[in-house]
C-alpha positions as CSV (number, residue, x, y, z in Angstrom):
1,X,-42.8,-59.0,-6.6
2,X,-38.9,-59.9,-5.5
3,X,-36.6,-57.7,-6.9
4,X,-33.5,-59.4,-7.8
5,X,-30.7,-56.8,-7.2
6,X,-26.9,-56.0,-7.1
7,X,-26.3,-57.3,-3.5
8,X,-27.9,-60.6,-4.6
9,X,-25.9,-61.6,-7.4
10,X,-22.0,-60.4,-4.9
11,X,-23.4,-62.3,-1.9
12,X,-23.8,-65.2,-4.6
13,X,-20.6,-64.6,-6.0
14,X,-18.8,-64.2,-2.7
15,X,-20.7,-67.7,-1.8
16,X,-19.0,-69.1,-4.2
17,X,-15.8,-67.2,-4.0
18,X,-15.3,-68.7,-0.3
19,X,-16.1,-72.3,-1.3
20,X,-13.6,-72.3,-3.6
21,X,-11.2,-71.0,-1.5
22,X,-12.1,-73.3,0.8
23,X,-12.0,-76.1,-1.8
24,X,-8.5,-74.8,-2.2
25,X,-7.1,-74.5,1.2
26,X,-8.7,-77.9,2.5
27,X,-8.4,-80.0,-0.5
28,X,-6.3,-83.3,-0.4
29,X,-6.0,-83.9,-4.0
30,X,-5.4,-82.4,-7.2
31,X,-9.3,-83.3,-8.4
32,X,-10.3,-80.9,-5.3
33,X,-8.3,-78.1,-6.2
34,X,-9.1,-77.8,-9.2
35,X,-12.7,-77.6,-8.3
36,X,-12.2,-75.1,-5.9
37,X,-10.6,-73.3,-9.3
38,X,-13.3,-73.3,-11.2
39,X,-15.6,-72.3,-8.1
40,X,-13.3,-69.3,-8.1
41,X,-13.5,-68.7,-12.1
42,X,-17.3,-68.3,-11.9
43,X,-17.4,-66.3,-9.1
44,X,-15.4,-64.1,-11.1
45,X,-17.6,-64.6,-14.2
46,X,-20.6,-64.0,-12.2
47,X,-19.3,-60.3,-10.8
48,X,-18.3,-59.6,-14.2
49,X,-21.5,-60.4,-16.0
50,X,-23.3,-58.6,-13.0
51,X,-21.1,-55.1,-13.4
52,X,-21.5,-55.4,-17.0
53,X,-25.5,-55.8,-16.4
54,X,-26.1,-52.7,-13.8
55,X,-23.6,-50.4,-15.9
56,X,-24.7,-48.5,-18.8
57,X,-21.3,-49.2,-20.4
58,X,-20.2,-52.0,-23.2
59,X,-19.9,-55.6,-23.3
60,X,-16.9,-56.1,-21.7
61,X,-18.3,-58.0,-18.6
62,X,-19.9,-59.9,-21.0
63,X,-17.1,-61.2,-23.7
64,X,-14.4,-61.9,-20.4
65,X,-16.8,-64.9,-19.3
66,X,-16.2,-66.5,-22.5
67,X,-12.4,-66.8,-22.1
68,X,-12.6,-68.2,-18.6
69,X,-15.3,-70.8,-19.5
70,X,-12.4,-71.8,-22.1
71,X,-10.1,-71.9,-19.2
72,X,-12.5,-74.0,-17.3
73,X,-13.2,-76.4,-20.1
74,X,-9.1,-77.3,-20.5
75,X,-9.5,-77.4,-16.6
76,X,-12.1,-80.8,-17.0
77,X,-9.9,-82.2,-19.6
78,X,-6.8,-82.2,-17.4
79,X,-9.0,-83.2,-14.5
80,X,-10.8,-86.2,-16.7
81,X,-7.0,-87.0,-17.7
82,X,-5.6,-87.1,-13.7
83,X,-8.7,-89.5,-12.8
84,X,-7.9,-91.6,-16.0
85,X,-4.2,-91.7,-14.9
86,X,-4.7,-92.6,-11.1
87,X,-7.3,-95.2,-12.3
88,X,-4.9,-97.1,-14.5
89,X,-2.0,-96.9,-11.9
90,X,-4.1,-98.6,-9.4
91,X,-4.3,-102.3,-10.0
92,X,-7.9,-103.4,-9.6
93,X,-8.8,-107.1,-9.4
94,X,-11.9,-108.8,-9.5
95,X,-12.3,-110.9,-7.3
96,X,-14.7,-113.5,-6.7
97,X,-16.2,-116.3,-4.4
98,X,-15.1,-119.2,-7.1
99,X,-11.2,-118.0,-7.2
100,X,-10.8,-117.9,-3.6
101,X,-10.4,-121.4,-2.3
């Protein structure tokens, strides 16, 4: 049977870690960035849940998560509210074959 272990779940984390970073570095827009946040915020959480899980100690890895999930859910809403913006600055029009004469 495969043995899930430490190094598994910090190459995962570090996976992620460098995507984000990536996402941070290369990103264009403000939407992008803030993905390659939260790529970084559960890399973290990840590593944290992980220590907490091969150490006989507390639940300290375990409770930290929770406050950067909130983080990352006030992240979406100001990410939901910069797509809502850029889509009411920009004027679409419908446009179709019977107005265009």
């Amino acid at each position: 049977m495969f043995h899930v272990g430490l190094n598994h779940f910090l190459g995962l984390s570090s996976l992620l870690f460098g995507m984000g970073l990536y996402g941070i570095i290369a990103g264009k827009n403000e939407i992008s960035w803030l993905i390659g946040v939260m790529l970084l915020f559960c890399s973290v959480n990840i590593s944290l849940v992980t220590f907490s899980r091969f150490q006989i100690s507390g639940f300290e890895g375990q409770i930290l998560p929770v406050f950067t999930i909130i983080i990352i859910t006030i992240q979406i809403t100001i990410a939901a509210a910069l797509v809502m913006r850029n889509f009411k600055t920009k004027k679409f029009q419908k446009t179709s074959s019977k107005n265009q004469k």
